[in-house]
C-alpha positions in Angstrom: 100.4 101.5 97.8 97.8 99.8 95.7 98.4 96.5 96.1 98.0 93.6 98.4 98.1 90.3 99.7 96.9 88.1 102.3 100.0 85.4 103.6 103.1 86.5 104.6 105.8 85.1 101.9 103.1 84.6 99.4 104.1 86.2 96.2 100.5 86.9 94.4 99.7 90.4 95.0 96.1 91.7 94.0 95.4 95.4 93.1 93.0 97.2 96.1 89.3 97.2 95.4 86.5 95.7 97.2 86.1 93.4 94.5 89.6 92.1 94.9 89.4 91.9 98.3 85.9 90.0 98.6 87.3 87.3 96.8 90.7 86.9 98.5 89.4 87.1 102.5 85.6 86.7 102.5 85.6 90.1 104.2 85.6 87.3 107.2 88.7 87.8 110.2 91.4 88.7 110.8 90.9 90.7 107.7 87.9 92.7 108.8 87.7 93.9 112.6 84.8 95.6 113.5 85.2 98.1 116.2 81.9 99.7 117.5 80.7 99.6 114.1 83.7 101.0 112.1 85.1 98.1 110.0 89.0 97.9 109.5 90.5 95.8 106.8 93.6 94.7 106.6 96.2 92.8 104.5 100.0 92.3 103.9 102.1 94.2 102.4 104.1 92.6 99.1 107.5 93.9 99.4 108.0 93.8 103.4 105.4 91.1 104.3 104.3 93.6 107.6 100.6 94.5 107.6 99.0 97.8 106.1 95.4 98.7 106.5 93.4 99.1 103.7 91.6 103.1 103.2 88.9 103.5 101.7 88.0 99.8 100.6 84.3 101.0 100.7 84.6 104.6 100.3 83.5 105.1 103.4 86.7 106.1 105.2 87.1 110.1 105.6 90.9 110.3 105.5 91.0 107.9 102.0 91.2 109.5 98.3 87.8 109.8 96.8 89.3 108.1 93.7 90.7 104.8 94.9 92.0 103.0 98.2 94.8 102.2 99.4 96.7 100.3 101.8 99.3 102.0 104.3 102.1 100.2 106.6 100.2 100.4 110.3 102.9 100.0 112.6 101.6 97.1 115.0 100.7 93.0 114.9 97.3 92.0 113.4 97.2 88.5 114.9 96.3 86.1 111.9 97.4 88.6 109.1 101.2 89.9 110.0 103.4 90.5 112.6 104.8 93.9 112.1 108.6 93.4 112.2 109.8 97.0 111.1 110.0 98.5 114.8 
């Protein structure tokens, strides 16, 4: 996927780039965790309102196209962003 957005039921989606992504969060939480060092960011997805984490925001990720994020459904709550309501 290559867009987001950062409310649940909020209907403005934003393409993924850092850029893009500066502006809409501040990089601040609950969109950035940092674990030992190794930033996540995350958003919400615009079709099913459940959180996706965002690859390769800073090119940094291994597992993220060297061409352009993208975000990708996670599976579990981020408390703040989403409650993940496909399980």
């Amino acid at each position: 996927m290559d867009v987001f957005k950062t409310h649940v039921g909020e209907g403005k989606a934003l393409m993924i780039n850092e850029e893009n992504f500066y502006l809409a969060t501040r990089e601040r939480k609950p969109y950035v965790v940092d674990s030992g060092g190794v930033k996540s960011f995350y958003a919400v997805c615009p079709e099913c309102d459940n959180p996706i984490q965002l690859i390769g925001l800073l090119r940094r990720q291994q597992d993220s196209l060297p061409h352009r994020p993208y975000g990708r459904h996670i599976g579990h709550d981020v408390p703040g962003v989403a409650a993940d309501v496909l399980d």
